[in-house]
C-alpha positions as CSV (number, residue, x, y, z in Angstrom):
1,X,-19.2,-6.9,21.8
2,X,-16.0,-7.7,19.7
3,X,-18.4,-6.2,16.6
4,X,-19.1,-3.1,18.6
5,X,-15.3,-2.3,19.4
6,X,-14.6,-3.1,16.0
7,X,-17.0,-0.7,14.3
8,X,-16.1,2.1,16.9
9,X,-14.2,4.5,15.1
10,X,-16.6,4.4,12.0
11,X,-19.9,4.7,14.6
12,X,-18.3,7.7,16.0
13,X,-17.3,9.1,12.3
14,X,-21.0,8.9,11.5
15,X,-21.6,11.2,14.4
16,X,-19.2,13.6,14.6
17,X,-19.6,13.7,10.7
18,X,-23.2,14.8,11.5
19,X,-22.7,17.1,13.9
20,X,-19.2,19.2,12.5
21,X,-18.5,17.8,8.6
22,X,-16.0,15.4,7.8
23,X,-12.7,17.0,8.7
24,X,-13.9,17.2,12.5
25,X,-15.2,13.6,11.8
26,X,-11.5,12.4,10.2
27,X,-10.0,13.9,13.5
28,X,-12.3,11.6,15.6
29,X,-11.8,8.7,14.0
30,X,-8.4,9.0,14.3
31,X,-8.7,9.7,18.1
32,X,-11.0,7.1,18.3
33,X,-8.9,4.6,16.3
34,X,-6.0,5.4,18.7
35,X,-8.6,4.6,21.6
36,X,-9.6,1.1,20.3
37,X,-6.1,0.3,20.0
38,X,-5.1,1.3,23.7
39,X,-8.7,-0.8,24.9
40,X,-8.0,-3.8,23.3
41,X,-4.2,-3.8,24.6
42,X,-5.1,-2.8,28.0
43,X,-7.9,-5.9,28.2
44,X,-6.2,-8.7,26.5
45,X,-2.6,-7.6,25.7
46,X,-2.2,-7.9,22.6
47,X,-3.2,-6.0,19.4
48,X,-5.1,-6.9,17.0
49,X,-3.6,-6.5,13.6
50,X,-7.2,-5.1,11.8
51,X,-7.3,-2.4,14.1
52,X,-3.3,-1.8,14.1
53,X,-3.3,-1.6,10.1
54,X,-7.0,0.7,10.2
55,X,-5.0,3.0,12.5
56,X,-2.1,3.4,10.3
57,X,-3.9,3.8,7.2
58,X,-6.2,6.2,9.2
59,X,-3.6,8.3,9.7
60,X,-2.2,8.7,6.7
61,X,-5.1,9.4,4.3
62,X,-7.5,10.8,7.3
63,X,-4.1,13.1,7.7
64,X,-3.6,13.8,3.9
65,X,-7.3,14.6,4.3
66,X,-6.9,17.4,7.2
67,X,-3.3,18.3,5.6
68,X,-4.9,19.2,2.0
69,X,-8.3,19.7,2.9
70,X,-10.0,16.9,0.6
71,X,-12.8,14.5,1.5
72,X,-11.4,12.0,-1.4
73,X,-8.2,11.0,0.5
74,X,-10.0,9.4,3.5
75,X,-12.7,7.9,1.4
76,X,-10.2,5.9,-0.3
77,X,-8.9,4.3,3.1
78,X,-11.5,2.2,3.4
79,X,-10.7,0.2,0.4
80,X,-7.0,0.2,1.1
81,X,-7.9,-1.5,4.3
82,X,-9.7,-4.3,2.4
83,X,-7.5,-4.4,-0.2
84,X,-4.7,-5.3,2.1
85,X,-7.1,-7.9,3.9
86,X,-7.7,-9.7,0.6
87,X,-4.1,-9.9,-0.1
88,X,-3.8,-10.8,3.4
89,X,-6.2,-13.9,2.8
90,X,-4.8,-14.7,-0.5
91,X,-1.2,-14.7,0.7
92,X,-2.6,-17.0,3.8
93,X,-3.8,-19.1,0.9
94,X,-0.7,-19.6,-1.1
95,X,2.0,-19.7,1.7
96,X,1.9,-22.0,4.8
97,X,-0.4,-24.8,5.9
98,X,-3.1,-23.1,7.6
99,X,-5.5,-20.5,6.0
100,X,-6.0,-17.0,8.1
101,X,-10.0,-18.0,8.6
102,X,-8.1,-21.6,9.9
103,X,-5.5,-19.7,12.7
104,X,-8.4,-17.8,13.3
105,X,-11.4,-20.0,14.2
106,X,-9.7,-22.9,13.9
107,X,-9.6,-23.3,18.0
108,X,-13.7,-23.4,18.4
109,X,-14.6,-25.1,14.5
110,X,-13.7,-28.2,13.1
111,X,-14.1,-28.9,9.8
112,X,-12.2,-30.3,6.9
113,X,-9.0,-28.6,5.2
114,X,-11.0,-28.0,2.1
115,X,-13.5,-26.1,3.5
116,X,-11.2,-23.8,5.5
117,X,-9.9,-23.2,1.9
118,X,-13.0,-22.3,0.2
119,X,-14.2,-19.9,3.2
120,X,-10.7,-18.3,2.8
121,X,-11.3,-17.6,-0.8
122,X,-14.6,-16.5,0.5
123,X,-12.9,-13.9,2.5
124,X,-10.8,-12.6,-0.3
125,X,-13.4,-12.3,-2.6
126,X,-15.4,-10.6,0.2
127,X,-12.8,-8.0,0.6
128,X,-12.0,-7.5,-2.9
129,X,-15.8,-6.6,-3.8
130,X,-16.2,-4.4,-0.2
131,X,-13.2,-2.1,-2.0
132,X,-14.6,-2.0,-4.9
133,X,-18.4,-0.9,-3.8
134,X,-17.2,1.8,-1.4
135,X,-15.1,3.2,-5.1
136,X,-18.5,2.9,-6.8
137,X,-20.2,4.5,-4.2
138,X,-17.5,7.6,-4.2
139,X,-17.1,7.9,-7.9
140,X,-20.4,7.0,-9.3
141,X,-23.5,6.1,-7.0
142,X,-23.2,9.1,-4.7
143,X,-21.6,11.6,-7.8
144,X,-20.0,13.0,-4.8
145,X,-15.9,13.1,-6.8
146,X,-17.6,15.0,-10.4
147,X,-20.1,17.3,-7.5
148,X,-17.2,18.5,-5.4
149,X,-14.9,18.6,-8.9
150,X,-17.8,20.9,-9.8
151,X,-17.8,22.8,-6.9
152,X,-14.3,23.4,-7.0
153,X,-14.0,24.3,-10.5
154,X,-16.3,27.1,-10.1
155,X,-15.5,28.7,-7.4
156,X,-11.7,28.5,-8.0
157,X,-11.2,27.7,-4.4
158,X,-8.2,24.8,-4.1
159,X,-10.9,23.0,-1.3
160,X,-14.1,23.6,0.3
161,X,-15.3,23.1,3.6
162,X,-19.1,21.4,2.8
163,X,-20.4,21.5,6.3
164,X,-20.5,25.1,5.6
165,X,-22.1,26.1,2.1
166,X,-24.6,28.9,3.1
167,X,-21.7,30.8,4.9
168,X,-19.3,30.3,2.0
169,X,-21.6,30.5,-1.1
170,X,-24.7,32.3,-2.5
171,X,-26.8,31.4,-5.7
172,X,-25.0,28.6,-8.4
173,X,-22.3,28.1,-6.1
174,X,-24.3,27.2,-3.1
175,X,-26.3,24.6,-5.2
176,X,-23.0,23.3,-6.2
177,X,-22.3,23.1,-3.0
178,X,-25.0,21.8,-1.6
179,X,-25.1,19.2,-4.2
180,X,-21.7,18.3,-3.1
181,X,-22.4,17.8,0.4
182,X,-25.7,15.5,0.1
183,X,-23.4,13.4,-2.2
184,X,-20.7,13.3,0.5
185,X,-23.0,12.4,2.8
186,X,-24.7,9.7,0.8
187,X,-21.0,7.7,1.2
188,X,-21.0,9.0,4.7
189,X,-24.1,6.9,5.5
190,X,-22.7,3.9,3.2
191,X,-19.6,3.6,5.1
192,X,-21.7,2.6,8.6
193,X,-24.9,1.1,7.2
194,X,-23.8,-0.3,3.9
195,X,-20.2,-1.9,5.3
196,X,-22.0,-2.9,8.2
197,X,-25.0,-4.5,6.5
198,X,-22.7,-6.4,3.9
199,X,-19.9,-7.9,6.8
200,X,-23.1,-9.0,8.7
201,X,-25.1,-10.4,5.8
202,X,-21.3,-12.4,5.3
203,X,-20.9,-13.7,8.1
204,X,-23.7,-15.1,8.5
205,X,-23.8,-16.6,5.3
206,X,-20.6,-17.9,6.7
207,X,-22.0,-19.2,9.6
208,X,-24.5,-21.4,7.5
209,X,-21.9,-22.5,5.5
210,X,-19.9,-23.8,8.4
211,X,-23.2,-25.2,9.8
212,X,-23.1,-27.3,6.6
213,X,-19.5,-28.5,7.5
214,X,-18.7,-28.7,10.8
215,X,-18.1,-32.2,12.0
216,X,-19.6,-33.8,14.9
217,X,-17.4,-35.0,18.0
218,X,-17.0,-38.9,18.6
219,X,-19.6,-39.7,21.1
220,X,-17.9,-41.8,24.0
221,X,-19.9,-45.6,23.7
222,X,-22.1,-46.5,26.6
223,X,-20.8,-49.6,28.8
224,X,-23.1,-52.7,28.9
């Protein structure tokens, strides 16, 4: 359940990305940031700090996105918001007794200090590498940054709206175009499946490594 709230906002990007382009998309997700926000104060009163810094960072580059009418702005959010969790964990790390994973599941696992360290550092590294696929995805595995560069370039238009290239463009332009939008939507369909697939593959991963770790509770001796 806490997975599902948590992926909210990007599960109803992916649709409204489907049905209207991305800057209908950017506006939901912002909406539907907000939402999650409000949910998760209004059932447990408090907020949780992921979904406090995703809405902030929404905002700003999913707004810099609708402001100047570029896809790249809000593509880049989603490394930010790693980025800042890495530091996050490395900063937990370095300062203070307890690691972030530690505050975090310390309550329901028990396992030595050590390991809490080394599945903190697991974290950062995590993060660190998340950013850096979704920026290889944008720049070079989708093509979609030289395609809408392309696009651009050609048509002398300062931005393009690529849910729409057979009203806007006819013959080279509307490959371009074209070309630009399936490469868009290659990152579109990385940002649920492939973030989602690589958190889940992690944590579990992470749950075998606890497995490994955890230790067992003193079992109370039977009388004579």
């Amino acid at each position: 359940m806490k997975l599902l709230i948590d992926f909210f906002p990007i599960l109803l990007f992916f649709v409204a990305y489907k049905l209207a382009g991305i800057y209908v998309a950017t506006t939901v997700a912002i909406l539907a940031s907000a939402l999650q926000l409000g949910w998760t104060w209004w059932r447990q009163r408090r907020v949780e700090t992921m979904h406090l810094v995703t809405l902030g960072l929404l905002v700003v580059f999913g707004g810099m996105t609708l402001a100047l009418r570029d896809p790249i702005f809000v593509m880049w959010k989603p490394t930010i918001v790693n980025w800042l969790f890495a530091a996050a964990f490395l900063a937990s790390q370095l300062i203070g007794q307890r690691t972030l994973v530690e505050r975090t599941m310390g309550h329901a696992v028990s396992v030595e200090p050590t390991v809490w360290r080394r599945l903190n550092l697991m974290w950062v590294v995590f993060f660190l590498v998340l950013g850096l696929t979704n920026l290889f995805v944008v720049y070079v595995a989708s093509g979609f940054f030289a395609a809408h560069q392309a696009l651009l370039a050609g048509s002398g238009l300062a931005s393009v709206d690529l849910s729409s290239c057979a009203a806007q463009f006819q013959g080279e332009l509307l490959a371009l175009c074209t070309s630009a939008q399936a490469s868009e939507e290659i990152w579109v369909n990385f940002k649920l499946f492939g973030m989602m697939g690589m958190t889940l593959v992690f944590v579990l991963l992470q749950a075998f490594y606890l497995a490994r770790h955890i230790e067992d509770e003193p079992r109370p001796q039977e009388a004579d």
